[in-house]
C-alpha positions in Angstrom: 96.5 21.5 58.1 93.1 20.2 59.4 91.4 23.2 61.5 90.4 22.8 65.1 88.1 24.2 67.6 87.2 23.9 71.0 83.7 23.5 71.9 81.7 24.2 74.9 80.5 20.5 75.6 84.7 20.4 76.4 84.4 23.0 78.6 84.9 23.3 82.8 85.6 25.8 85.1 86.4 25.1 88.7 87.8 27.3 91.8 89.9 25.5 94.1 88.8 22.4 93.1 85.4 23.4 93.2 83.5 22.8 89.9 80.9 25.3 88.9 77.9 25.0 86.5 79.6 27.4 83.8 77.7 28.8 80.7 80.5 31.1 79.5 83.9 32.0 80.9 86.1 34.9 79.8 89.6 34.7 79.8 92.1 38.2 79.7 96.2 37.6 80.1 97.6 41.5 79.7 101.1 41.9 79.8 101.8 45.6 79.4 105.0 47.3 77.9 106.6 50.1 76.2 108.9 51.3 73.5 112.4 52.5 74.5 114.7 54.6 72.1 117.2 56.9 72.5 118.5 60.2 71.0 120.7 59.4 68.1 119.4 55.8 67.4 117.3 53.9 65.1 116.9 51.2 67.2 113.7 50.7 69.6 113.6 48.1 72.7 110.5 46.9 73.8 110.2 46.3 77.8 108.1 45.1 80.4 106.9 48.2 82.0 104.2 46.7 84.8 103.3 43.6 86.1 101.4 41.0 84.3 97.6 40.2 85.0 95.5 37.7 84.0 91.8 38.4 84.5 89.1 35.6 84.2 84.9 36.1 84.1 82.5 33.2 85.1 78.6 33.1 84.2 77.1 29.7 86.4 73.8 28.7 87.4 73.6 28.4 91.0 72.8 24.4 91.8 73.8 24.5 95.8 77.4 24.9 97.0 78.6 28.1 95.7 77.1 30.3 99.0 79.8 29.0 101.4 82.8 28.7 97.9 81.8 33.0 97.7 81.9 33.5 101.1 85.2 32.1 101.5 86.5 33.4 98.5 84.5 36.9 99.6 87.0 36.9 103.0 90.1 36.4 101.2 90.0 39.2 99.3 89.5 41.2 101.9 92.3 39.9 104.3 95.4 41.2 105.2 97.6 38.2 104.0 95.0 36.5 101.7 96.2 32.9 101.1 94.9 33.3 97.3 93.2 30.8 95.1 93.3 28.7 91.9 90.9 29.2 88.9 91.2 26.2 86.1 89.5 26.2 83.1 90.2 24.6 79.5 90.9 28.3 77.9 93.0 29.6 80.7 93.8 29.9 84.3 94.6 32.0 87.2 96.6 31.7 90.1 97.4 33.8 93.3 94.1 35.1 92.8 91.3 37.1 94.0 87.7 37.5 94.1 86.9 41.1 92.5 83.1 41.3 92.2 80.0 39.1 92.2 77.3 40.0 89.9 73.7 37.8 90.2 70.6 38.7 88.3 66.9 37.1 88.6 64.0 38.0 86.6 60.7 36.5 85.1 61.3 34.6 82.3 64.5 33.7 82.9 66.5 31.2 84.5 68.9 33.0 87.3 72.7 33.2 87.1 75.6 34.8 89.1 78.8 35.9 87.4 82.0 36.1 89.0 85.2 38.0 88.2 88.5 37.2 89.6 92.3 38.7 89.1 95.6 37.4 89.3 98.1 35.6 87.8 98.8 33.8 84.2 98.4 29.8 84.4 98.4 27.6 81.4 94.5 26.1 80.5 93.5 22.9 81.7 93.2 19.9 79.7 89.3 19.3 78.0 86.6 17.8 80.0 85.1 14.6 78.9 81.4 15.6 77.5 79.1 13.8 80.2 75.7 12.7 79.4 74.4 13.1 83.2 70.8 14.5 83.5 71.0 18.5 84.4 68.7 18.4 87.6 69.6 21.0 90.1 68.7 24.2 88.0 67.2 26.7 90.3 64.4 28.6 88.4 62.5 31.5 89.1 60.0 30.0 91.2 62.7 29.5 93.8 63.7 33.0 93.9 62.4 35.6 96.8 63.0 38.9 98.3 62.4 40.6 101.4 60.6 43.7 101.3 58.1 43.4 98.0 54.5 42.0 97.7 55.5 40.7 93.7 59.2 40.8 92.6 59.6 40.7 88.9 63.0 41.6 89.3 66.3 41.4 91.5 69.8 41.9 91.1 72.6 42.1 93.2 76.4 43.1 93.0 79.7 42.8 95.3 82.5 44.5 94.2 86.4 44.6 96.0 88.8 46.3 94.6 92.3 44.1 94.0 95.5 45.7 92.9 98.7 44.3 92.6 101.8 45.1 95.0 105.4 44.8 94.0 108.6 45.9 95.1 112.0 46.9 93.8 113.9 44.4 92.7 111.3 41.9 92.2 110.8 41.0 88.6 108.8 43.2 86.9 106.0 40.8 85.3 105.7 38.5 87.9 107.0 39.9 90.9 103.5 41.0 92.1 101.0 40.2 94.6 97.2 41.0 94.6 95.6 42.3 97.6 92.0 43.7 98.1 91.3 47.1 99.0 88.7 47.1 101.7 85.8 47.8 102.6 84.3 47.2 98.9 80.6 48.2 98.1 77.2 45.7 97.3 73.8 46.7 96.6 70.9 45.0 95.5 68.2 46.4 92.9 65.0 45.2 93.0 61.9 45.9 90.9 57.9 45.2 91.2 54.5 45.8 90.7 54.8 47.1 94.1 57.3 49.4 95.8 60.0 46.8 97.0 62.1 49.8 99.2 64.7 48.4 101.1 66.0 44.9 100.2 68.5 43.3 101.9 68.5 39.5 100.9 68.1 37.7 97.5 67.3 33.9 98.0 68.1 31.5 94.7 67.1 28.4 96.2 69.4 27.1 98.1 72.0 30.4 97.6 71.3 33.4 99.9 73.2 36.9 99.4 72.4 39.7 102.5 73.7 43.1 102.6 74.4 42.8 106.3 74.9 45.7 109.0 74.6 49.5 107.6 73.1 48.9 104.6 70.5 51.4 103.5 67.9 52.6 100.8 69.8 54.7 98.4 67.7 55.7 95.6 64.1 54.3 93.9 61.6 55.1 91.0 58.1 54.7 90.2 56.5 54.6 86.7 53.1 54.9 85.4 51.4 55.5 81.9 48.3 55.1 80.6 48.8 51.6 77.8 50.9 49.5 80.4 49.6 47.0 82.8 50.8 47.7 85.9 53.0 50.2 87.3 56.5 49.5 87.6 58.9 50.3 91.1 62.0 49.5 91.9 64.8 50.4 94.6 68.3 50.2 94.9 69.6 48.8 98.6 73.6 49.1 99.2 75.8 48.3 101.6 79.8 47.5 102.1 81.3 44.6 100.5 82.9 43.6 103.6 79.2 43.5 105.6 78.0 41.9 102.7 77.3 37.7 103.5 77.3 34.8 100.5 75.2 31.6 102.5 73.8 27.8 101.6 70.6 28.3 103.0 
């Protein structure tokens, strides 16, 4: 039998529809049981003991888009009847799910990226996407990155973070019987690190993507560092908030 692969040039990854500009995706389907027995018997039975849940991790470059898809995805998961979403990709899907945490990172040197985590339930992977040829024009790079609050950035990250658990009831089949809400009010921050003390920083601009802490959001810890053999010393500050404060924007 002739072996087979799947490649990344077959690859997609879209969100409602939505198609993102995916360099990895991760792909979890957990279905959790246990071992019954009984005194007297040799026999064992293995059952569903908890609801199934299918977890799926995005890493994308930000090309314009993706600040309103996060907000609205950001909303849902913190509603009380979320309406839930879709996740399709060609290793596995989700469905009834929910936004769980938003991670972006942007640094000298490197090209900036947001990864995106989401939970629900299992759904069968998408066919392969035709390999396109198109010119990749809309990378953001460094030079389009900025920060409020420091003289010369080298460095910022930020995170969101709501918690989603499922919900299920007696009666209801135990592995797919669930529903996932998000437990409100979540938590953000954003780390930042310079030549100069950055102190508190409550927006990250990629481009055309824009993430702000919003109300409340405060200065919760920074470091300084000098020694004699480096260039410059290094300062950096950690900002956080509450998720549900917290705004995703096209700017």
């Amino acid at each position: 039998m002739p072996i087979s692969r799947t490649i990344y040039t077959q690859g997609v990854a879209t969100v409602d529809g939505n198609e993102l500009f995916a360099q990895s995706v991760n792909w979890t389907h957990n279905m959790p049981k246990e071992s019954v027995t009984a005194l007297g018997r040799t026999s064992f039975q293995r059952v569903a003991s908890g609801p199934e849940t299918a977890t799926l991790e995005v890493t994308f470059y930000p090309t314009g888009g993706e600040g309103t898809l996060l907000s609205t995805l950001a909303a849902d998961s913190a509603a009380v009847a979320p309406t839930r979403s879709t996740i399709a990709t060609n290793i596995g899907g989700l469905e009834n799910a929910l936004l769980t945490s938003v991670r972006g990172d942007a640094s000298v040197g490197a090209i900036p990226t947001i990864t995106v985590s989401f939970m629900g339930t299992y759904a069968a992977a998408a066919a392969n996407a035709s390999p396109s040829s198109a010119a990749i024009t809309t990378i953001q790079t460094t030079e389009a990155v900025s920060i409020n609050g420091s003289g010369c950035a080298q460095r910022a990250s930020f995170s969101w973070d709501m918690p989603v658990e499922p919900i299920s009831c007696l009666g209801n089949v135990i592995t797919t019987g669930s529903e996932f809400f998000g437990n409100p009010p979540g938590s953000a921050s954003i780390n930042a690190e310079g030549t100069t003390a950055p102190e508190t920083v409550t927006q990250i601009d990629i481009g055309n993507f824009t993430f702000n802490l919003g109300a409340g959001s405060s200065l919760s810890s920074r470091s300084n560092n000098l020694a004699v053999g480096q260039m410059h010393g290094t300062f950096s500050s950690v900002t956080d908030g509450l998720g549900v404060n917290a705004t995703f924007a096209d700017s």
